[in-house]
Backbone as JSON, one array per atom type, in Angstrom:
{
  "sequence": "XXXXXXXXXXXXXXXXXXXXXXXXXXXXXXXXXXXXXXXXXXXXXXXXXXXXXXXXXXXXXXXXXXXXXXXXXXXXXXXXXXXXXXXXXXXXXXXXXXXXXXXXXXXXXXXXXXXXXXXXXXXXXXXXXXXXXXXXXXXXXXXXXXXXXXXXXXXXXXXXXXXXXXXXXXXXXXXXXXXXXXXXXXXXXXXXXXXXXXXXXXXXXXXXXXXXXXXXXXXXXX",
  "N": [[13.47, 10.74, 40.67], [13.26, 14.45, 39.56], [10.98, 16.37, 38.9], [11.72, 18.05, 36.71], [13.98, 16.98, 35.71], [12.78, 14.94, 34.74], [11.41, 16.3, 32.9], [13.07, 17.31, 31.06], [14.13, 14.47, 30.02], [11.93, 14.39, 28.61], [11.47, 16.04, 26.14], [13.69, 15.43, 24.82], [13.33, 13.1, 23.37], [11.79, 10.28, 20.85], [8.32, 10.21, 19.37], [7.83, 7.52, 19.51], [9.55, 6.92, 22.02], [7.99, 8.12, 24.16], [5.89, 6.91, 24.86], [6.75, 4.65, 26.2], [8.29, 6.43, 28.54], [5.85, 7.56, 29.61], [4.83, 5.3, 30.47], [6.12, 4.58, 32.71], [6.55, 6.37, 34.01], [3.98, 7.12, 35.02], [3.99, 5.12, 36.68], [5.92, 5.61, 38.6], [4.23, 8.09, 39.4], [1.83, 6.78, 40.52], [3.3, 5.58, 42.88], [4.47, 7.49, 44.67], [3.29, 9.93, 44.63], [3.49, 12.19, 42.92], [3.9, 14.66, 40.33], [2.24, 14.8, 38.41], [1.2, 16.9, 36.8], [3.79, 16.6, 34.81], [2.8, 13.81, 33.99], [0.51, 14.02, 32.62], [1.12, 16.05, 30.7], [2.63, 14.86, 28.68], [1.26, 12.2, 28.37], [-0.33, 13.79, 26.84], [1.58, 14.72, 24.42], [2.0, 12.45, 23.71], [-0.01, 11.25, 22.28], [-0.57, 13.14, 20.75], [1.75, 12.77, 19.02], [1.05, 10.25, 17.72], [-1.04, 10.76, 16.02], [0.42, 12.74, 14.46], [1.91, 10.72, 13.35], [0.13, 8.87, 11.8], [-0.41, 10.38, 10.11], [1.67, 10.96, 8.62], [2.02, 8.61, 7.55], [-0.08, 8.13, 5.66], [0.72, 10.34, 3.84], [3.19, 9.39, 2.34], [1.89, 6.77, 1.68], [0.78, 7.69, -0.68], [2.17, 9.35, -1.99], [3.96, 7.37, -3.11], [2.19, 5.65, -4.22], [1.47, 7.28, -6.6], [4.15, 7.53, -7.53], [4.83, 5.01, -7.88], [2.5, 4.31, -10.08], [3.39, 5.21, -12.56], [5.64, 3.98, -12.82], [4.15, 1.25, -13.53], [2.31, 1.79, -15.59], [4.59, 2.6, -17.51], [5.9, -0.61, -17.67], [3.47, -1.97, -18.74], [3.12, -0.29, -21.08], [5.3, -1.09, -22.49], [4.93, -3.88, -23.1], [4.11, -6.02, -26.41], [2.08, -6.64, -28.81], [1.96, -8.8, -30.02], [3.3, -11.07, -28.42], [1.23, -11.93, -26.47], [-0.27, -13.72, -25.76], [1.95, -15.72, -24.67], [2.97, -17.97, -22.34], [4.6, -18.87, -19.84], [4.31, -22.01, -18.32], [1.87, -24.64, -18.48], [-0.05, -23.89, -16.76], [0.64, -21.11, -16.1], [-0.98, -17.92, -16.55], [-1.47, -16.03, -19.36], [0.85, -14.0, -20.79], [-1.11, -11.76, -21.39], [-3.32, -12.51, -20.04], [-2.06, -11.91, -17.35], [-1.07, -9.3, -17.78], [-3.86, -7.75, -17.38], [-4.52, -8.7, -15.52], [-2.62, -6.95, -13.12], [-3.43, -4.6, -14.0], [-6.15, -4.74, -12.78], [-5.52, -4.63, -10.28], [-5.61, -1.91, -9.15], [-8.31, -1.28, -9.29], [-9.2, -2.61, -7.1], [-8.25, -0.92, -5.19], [-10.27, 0.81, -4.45], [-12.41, -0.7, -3.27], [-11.11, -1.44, -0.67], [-10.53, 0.67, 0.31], [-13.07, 2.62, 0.53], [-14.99, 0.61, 1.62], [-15.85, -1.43, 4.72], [-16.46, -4.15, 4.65], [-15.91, -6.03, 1.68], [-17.19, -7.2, -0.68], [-16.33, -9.32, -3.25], [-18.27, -11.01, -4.33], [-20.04, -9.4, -5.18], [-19.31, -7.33, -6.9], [-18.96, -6.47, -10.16], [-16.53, -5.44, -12.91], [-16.11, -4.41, -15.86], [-13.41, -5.92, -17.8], [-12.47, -6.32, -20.44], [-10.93, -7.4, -23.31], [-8.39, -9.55, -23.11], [-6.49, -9.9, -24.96], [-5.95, -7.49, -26.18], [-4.25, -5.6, -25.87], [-4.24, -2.13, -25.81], [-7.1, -2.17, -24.81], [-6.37, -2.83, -21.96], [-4.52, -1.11, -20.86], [-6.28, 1.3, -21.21], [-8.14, 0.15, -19.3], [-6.46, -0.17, -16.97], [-5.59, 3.19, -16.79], [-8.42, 3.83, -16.02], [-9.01, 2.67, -13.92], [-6.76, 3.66, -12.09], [-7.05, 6.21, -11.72], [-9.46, 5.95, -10.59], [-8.51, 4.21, -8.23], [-6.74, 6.8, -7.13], [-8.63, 8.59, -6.17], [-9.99, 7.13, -4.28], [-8.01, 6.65, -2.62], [-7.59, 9.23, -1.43], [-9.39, 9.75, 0.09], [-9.0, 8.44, 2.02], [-8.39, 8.19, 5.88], [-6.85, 9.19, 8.78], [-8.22, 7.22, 11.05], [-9.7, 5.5, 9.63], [-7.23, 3.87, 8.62], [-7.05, 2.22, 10.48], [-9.02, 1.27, 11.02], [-10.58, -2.17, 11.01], [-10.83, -4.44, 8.17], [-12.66, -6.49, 6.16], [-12.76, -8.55, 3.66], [-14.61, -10.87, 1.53], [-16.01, -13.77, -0.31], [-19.29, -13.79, -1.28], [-20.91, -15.83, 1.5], [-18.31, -16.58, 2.27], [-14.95, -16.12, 3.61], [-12.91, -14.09, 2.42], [-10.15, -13.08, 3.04], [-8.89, -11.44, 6.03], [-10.76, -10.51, 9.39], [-8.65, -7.48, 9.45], [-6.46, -4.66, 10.29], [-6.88, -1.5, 8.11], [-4.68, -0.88, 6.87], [-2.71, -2.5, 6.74], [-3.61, -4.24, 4.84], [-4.02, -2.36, 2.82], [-0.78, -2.29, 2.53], [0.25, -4.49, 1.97], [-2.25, -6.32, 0.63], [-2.8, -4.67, -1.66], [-0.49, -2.7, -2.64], [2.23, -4.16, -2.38], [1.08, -6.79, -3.13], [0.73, -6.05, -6.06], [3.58, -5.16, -6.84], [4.65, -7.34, -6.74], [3.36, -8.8, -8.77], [3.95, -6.92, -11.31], [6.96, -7.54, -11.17], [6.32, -10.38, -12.15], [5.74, -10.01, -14.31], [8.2, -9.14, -15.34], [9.8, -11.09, -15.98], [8.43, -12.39, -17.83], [8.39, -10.88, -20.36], [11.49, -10.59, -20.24], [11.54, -13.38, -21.01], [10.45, -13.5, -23.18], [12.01, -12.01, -25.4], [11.4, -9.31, -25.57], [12.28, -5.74, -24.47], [12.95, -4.6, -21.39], [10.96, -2.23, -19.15], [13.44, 0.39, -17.15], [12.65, 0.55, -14.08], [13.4, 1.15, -11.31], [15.28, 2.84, -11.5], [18.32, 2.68, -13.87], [18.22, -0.53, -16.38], [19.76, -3.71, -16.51], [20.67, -3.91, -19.12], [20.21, -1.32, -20.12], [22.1, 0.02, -18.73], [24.61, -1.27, -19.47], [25.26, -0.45, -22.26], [27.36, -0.06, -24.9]],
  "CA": [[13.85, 11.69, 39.62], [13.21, 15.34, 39.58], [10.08, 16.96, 37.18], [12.84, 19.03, 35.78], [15.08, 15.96, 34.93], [12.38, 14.13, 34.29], [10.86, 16.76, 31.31], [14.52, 17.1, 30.28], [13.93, 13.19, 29.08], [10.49, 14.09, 27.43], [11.73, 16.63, 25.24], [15.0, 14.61, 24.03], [12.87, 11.54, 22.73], [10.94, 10.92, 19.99], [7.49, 9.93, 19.03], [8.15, 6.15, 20.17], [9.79, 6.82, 23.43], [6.66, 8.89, 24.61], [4.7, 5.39, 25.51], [7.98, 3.96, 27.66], [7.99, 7.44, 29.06], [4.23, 7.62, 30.23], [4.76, 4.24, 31.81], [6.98, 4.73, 33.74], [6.01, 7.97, 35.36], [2.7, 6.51, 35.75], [3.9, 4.0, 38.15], [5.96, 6.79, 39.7], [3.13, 9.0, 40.41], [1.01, 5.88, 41.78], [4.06, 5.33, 44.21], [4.95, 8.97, 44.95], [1.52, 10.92, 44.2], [4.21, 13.69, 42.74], [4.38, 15.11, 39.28], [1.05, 14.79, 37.93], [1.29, 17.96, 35.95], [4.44, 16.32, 33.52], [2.35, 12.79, 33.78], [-0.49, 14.9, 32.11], [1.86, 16.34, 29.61], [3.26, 13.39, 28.18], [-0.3, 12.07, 27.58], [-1.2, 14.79, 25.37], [2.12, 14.56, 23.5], [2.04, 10.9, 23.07], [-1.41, 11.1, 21.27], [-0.49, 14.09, 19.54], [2.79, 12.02, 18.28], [0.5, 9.24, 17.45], [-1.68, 11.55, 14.53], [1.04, 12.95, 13.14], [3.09, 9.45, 12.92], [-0.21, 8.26, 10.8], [-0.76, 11.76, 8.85], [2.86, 11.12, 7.76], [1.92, 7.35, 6.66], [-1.17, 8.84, 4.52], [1.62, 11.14, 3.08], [3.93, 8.41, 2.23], [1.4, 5.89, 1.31], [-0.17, 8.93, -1.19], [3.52, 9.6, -2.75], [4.47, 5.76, -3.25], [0.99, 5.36, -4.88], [1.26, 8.42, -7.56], [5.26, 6.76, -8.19], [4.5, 3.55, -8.46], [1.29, 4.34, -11.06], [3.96, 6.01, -13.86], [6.21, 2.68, -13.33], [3.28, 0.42, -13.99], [2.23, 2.8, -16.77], [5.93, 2.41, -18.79], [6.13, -1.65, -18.18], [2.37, -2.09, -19.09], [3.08, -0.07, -22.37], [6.14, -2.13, -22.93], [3.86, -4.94, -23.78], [3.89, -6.21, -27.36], [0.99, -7.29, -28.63], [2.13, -10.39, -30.42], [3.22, -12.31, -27.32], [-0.12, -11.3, -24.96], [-0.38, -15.3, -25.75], [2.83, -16.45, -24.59], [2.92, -18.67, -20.53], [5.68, -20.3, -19.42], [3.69, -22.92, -18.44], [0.21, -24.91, -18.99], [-0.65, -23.48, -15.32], [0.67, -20.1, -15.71], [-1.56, -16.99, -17.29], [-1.11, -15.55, -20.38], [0.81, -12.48, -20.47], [-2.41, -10.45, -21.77], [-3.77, -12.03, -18.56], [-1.12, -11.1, -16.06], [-1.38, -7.47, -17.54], [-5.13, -7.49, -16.76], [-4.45, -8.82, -13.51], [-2.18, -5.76, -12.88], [-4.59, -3.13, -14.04], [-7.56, -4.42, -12.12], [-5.66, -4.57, -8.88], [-5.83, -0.78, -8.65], [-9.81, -1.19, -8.8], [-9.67, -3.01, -5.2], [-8.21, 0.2, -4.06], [-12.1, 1.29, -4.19], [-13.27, -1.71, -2.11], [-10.68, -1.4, 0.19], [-10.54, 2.0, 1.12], [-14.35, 2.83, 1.19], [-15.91, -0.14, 2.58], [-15.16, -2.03, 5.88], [-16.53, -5.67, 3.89], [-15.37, -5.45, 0.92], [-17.91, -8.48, -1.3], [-16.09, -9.47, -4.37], [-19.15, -11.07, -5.57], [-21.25, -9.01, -5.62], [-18.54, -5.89, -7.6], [-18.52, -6.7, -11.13], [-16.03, -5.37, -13.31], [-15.87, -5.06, -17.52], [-12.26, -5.66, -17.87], [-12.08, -6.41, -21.3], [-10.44, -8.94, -23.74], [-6.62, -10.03, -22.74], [-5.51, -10.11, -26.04], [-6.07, -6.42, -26.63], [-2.98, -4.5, -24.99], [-4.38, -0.94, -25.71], [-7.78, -2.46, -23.87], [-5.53, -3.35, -20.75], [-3.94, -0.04, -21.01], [-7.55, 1.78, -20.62], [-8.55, -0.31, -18.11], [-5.68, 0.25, -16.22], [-5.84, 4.78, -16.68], [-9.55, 3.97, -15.68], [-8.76, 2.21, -12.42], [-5.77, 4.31, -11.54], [-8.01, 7.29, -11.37], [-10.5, 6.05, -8.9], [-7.63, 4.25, -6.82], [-6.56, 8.06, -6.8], [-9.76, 8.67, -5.4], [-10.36, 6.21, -2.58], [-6.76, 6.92, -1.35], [-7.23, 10.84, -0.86], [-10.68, 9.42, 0.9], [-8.65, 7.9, 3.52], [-8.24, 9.56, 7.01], [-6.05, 8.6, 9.86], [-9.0, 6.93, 11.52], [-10.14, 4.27, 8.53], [-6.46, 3.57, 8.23], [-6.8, 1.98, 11.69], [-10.7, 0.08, 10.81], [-10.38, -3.58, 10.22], [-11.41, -4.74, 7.06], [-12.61, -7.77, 5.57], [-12.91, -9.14, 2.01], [-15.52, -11.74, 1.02], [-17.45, -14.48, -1.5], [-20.49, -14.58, -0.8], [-20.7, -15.79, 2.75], [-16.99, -17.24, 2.54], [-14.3, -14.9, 4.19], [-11.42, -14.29, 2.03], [-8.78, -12.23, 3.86], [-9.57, -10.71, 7.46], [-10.32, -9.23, 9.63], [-7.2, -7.19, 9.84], [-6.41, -3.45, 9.81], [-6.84, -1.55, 7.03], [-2.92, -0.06, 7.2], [-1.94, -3.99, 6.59], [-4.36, -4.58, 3.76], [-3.06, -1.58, 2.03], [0.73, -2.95, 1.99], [-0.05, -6.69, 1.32], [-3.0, -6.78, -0.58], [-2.74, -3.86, -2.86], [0.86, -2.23, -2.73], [2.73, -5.3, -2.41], [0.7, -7.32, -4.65], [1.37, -5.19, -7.38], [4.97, -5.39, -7.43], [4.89, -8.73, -7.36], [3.25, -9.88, -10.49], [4.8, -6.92, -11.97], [8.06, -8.84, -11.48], [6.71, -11.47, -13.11], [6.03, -9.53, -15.89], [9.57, -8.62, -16.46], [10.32, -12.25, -16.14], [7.45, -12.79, -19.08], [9.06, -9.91, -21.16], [13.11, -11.12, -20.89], [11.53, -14.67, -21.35], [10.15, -13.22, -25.2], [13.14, -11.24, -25.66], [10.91, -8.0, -25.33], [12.91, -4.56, -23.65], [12.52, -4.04, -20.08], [11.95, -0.89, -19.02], [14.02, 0.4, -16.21], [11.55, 1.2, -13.13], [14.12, 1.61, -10.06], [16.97, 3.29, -12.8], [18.34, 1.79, -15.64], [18.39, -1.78, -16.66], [21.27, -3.89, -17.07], [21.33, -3.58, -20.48], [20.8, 0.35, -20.48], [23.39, -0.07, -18.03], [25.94, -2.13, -20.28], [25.08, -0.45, -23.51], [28.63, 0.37, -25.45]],
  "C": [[12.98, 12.93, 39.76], [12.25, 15.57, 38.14], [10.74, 17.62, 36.37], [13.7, 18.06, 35.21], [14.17, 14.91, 34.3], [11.41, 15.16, 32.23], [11.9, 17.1, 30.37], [14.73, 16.12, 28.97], [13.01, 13.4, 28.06], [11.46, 14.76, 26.26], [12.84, 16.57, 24.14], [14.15, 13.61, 23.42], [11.5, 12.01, 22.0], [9.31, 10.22, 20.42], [7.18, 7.96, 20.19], [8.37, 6.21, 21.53], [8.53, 7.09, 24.38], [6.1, 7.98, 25.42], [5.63, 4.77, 26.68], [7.41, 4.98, 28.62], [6.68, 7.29, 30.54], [4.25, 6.28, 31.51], [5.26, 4.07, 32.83], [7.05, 5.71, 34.4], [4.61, 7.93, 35.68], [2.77, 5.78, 36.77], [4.35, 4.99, 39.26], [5.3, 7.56, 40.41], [2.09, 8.04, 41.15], [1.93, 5.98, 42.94], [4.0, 7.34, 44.75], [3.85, 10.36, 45.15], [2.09, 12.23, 43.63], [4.15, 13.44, 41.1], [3.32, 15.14, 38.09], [1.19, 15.69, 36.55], [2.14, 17.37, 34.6], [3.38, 14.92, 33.31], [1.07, 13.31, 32.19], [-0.03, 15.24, 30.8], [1.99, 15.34, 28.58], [2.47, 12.42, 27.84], [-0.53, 12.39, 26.55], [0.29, 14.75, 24.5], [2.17, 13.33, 23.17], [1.02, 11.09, 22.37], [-1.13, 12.22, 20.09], [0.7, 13.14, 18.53], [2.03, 11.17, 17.25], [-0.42, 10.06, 15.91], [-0.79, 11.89, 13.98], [1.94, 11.72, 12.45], [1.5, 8.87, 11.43], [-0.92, 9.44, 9.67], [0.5, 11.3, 7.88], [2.18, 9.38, 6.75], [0.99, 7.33, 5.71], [-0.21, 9.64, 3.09], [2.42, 10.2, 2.65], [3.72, 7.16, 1.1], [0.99, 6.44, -0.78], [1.3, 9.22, -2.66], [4.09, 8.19, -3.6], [3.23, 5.83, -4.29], [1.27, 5.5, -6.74], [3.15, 7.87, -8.16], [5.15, 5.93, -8.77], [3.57, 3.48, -9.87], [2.72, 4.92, -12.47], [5.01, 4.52, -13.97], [5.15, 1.58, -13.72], [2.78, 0.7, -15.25], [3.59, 2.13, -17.98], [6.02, 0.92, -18.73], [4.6, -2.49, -18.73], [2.29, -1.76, -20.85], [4.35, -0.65, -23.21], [5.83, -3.65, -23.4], [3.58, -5.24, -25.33], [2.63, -7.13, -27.4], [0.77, -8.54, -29.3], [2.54, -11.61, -29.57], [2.25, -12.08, -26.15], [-0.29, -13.02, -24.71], [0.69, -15.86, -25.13], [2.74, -17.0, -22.55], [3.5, -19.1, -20.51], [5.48, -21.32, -18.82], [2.4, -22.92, -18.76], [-0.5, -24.3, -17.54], [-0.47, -22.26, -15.25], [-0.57, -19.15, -16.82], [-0.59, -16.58, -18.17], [-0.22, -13.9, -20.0], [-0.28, -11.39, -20.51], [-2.91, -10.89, -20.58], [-3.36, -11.59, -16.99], [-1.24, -9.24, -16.2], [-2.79, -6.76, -17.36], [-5.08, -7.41, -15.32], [-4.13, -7.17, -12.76], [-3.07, -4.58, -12.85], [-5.63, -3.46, -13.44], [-7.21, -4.42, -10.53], [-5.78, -3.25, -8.28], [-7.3, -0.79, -8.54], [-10.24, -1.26, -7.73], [-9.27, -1.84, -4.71], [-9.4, 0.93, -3.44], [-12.48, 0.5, -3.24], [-12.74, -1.69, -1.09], [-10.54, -0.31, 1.17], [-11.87, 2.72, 1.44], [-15.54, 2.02, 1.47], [-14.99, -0.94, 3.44], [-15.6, -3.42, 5.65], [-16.73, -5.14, 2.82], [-16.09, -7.34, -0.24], [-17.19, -8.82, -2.35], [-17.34, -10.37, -5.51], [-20.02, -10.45, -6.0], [-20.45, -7.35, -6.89], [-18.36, -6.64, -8.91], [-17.92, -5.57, -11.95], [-15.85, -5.86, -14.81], [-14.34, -5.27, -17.56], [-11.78, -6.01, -19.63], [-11.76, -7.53, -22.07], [-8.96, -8.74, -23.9], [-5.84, -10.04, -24.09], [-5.35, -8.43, -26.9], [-5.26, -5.55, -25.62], [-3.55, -2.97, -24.9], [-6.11, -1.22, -25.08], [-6.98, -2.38, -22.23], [-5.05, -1.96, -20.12], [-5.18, 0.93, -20.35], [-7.73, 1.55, -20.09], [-7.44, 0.25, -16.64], [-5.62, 1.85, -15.94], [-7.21, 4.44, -15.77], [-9.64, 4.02, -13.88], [-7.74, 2.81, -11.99], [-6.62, 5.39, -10.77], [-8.77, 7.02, -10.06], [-9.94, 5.29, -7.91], [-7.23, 5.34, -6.13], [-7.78, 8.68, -5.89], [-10.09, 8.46, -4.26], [-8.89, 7.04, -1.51], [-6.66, 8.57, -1.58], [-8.44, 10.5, -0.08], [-10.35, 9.08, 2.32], [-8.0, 8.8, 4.41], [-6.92, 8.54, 8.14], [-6.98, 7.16, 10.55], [-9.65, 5.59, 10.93], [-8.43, 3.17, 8.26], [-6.32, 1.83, 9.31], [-7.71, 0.93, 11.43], [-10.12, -1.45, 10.45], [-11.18, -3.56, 9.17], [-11.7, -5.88, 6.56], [-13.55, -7.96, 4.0], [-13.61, -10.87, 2.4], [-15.97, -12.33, -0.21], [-18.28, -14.51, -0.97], [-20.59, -14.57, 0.39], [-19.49, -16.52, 3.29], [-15.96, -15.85, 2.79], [-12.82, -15.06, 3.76], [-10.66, -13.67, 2.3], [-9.85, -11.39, 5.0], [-10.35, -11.44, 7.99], [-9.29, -8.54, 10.51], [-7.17, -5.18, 9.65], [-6.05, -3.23, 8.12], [-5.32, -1.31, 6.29], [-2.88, -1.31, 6.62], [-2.2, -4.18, 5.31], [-3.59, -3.62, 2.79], [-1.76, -1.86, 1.2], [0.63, -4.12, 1.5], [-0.63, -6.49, 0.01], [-2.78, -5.92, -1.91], [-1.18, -3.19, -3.3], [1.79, -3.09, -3.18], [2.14, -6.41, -3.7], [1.19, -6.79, -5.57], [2.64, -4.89, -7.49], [5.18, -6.65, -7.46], [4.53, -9.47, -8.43], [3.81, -8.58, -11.62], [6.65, -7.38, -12.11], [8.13, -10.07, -12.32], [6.52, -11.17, -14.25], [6.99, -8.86, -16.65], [10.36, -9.5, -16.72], [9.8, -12.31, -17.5], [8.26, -11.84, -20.34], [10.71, -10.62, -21.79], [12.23, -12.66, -21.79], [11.32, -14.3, -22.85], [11.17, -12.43, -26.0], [12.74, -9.89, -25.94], [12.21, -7.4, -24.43], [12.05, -4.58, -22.03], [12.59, -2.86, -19.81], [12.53, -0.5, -17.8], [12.84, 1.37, -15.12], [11.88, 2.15, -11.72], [15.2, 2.21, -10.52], [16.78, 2.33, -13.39], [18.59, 0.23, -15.36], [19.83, -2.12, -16.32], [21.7, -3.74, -18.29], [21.58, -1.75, -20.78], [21.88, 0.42, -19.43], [25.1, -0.51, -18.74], [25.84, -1.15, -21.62], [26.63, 0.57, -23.98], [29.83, -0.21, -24.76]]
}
């Protein structure tokens, strides 16, 4: 193939292709000793690809964050404070402590994003008393804020760091990039027990409020 048919290919493909690309005109120029100059090229745009693919996932991550915080916000204040007591079973938490749960998982955004071991025993946390909804509520603004914090802290470069979470000298998750940790532990988590707190809600015959659009009932209504 021809350096002219062959930079034809670069400049049609994206971000991804770049790495095929490279490999395969790397072997070429071992066999051939020709074309050095596009081999060269195609280097420096693969790496360049590679920063802006995790600038965009900073941007992304950053947007999702600052969304997500105003839906946690409206089913948090949807919370009556006469069933904070109610569990659908003897094994499950109270609602007042599922909506603690919720508001302190934005705190780990601190441990996770500016340290690379991340101790849980040694970080204490006032969180309050579970039966006090407009406690839960504070706690939760408090810790939003300095999740806001950590995650404008993060760079392309930390996104990449492994991380590991600890007791003591027991090793409770990791070590794994921090990119992973992000979606799992903190992102992910947090839509999952708020799910179950719209299970906990229908179960008391509390309003849901609509997070992704409207409900079914603001959907049905008339």
């Amino acid at each position: 193939m021809s350096c002219e048919k062959a930079f034809g290919k670069l400049i049609r493909t994206n971000g991804i292709d770049y790495l095929i690309y490279v490999k395969i005109y790397a072997i070429y120029f071992l066999n051939t000793k020709a074309c050095f100059p596009l081999l060269v090229l195609m280097l420096v745009i693969f790496l360049l690809s590679l920063f802006k693919t995790y600038e965009m996932i900073l941007q992304f991550l950053t947007q999702e964050f600052e969304h997500e915080v105003e839906s946690t916000r409206k089913l948090l204040q949807a919370i009556p404070e006469k069933d904070l007591s109610y569990k659908p079973s003897e094994t499950s938490w109270t609602m007042g402590e599922l909506a603690q749960h919720i508001a302190t998982i934005y705190y780990w955004y601190v441990g996770t994003f500016t340290q690379n071991v991340y101790d849980v025993a040694t970080d204490q946390l006032e969180r309050g008393d579970t039966n006090d909804i407009k406690e839960t509520l504070s706690l939760f603004e408090r810790n939003a804020e300095k999740a806001r914090a950590a995650l404008r802290s993060l760079t392309e470069e930390k996104l990449q760091d492994n991380w590991t979470m600890k007791a003591g000298e027991r090793i409770v998750l990791g070590p794994m990039p921090r990119g992973i940790v992000a979606r799992g532990f903190l992102f992910n988590h947090l839509y999952h027990h708020r799910g179950e707190m719209i299970v906990y809600l229908r179960a008391t015959g509390n309003k849901v409020p609509g997070l992704y659009g409207p409900t079914y009932e603001e959907s049905n209504k008339g």
